[in-house]
C-alpha positions as CSV (number, residue, x, y, z in Angstrom):
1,X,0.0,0.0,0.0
2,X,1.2,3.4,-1.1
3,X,2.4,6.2,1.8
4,X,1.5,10.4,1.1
5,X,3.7,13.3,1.6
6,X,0.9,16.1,2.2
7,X,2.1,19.2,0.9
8,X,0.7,22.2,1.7
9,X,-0.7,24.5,-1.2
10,X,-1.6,27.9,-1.6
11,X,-4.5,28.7,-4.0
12,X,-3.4,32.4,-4.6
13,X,-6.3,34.4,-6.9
14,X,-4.4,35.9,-9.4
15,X,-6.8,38.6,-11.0
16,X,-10.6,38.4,-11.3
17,X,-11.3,34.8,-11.9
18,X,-7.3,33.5,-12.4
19,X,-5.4,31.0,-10.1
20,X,-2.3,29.8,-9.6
21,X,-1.0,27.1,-7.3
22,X,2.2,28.0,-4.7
23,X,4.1,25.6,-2.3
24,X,7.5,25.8,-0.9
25,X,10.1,23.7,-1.8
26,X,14.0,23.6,-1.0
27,X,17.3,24.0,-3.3
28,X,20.5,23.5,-1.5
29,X,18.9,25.0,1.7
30,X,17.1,27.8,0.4
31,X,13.4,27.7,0.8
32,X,11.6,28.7,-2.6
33,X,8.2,29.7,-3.7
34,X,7.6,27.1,-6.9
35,X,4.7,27.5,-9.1
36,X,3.1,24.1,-10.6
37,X,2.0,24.2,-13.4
38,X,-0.2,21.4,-14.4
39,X,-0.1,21.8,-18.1
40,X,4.1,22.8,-18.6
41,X,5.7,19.3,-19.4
42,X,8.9,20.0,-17.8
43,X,10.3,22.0,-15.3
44,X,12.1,25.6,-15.6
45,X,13.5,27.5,-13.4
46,X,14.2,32.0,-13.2
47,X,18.0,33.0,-14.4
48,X,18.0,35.1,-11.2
49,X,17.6,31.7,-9.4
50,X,20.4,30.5,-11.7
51,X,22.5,33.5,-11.3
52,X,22.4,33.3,-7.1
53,X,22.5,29.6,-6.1
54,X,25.5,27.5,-5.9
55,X,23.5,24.5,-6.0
56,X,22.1,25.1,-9.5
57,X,24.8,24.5,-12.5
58,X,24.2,25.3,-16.2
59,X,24.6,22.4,-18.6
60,X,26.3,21.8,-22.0
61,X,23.2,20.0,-23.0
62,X,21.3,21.8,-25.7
63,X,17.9,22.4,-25.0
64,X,14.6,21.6,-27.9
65,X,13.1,24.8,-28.2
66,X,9.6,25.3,-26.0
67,X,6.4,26.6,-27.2
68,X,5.2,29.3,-24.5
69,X,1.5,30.4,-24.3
70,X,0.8,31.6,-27.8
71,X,3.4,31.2,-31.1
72,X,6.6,32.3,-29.8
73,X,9.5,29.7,-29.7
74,X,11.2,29.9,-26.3
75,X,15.0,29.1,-26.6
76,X,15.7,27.3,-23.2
77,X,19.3,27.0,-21.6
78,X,19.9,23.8,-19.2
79,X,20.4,23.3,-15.8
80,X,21.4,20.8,-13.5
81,X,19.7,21.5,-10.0
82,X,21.8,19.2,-7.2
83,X,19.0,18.7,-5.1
84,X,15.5,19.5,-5.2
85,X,13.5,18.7,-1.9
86,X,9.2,18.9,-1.9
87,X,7.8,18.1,1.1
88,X,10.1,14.7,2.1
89,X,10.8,13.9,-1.4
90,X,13.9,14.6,-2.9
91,X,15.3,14.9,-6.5
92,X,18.8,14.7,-7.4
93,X,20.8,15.4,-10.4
94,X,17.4,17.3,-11.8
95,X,18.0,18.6,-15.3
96,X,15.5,21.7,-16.0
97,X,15.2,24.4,-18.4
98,X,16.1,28.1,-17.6
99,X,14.0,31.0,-18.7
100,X,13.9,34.7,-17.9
101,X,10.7,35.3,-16.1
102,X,11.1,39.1,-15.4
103,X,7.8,39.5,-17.3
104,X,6.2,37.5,-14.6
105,X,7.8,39.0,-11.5
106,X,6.3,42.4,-12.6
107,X,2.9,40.9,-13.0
108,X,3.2,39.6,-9.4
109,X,5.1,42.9,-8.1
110,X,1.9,44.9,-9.2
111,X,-0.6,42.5,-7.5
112,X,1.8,42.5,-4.0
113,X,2.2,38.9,-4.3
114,X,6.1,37.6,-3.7
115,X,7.0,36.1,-6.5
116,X,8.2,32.8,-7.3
117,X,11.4,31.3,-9.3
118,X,10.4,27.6,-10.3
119,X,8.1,26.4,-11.9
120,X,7.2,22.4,-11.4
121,X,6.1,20.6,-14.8
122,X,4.9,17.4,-15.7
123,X,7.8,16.1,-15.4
124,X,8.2,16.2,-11.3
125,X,4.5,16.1,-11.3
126,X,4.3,12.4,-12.9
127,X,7.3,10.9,-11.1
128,X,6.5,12.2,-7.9
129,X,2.6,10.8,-8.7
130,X,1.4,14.1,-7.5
131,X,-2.7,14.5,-6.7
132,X,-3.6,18.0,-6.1
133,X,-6.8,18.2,-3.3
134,X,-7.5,22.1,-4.3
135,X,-10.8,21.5,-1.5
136,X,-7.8,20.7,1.3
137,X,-5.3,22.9,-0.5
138,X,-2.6,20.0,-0.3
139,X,-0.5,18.1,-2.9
140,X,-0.1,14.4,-2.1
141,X,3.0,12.4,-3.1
142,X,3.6,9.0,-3.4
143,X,6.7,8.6,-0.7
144,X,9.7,7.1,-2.8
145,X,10.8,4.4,-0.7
């Protein structure tokens, strides 16, 4: 039988009738705000995250380029992020794509809300079997045993 990590989540309103979904994970051993995103297949991270943590390295790797909301290609760089902890889960050796996410830091500056520097994809979202509760605010994870 399966065991849960319960991770808290914030339902933050974004707008009139807008939502995204918050929790608090940990690089190296800096808590983060992280974004998941349900429908992004992999995980990215801010170059100002990038640019400050020692625990994040870029990689040779060539990224595929990424469709964004709309038309425009998005020309990713890679990182490698050492370790990656949700809740009691971690992630080692996680390769993710770097973006600049100025655009949404403004967006979040105007409403008040602190912004965030990682978004979780698909990617984290399958492997860790994530089931997002938005009634209990809480993100259950298969514990990795």
């Amino acid at each position: 039988m399966a065991t849960f990590d319960k991770v808290p989540v914030v339902i933050q309103a974004i707008e009139d009738d807008g939502y995204h979904l918050l929790c608090e994970v940990i690089i190296g051993r800096k808590k983060l705000i992280a974004l998941i995103d349900t429908g992004a297949s992999k995980t990215v991270i801010s170059e100002s995250l990038l640019a400050k943590s020692k625990s994040i390295s870029l990689s040779d790797t060539v990224a595929a380029s990424a469709k964004g909301m709309g038309t425009e290609d998005l020309q990713p760089q890679v990182a490698i992020i050492k370790k990656l902890k949700i809740g009691k889960q971690s992630l080692s050796n996680l390769t993710v794509g770097v973006l600049g996410f100025s655009h949404i830091e403004l967006v979040y500056q105007q409403l008040g809300i602190k912004p965030f520097h990682l978004i979780i994809g698909g990617d984290i979202l399958v492997k860790l079997n994530a089931v997002i509760n938005y009634n209990k605010s809480v993100m259950k994870l298969v514990i990795q045993e």
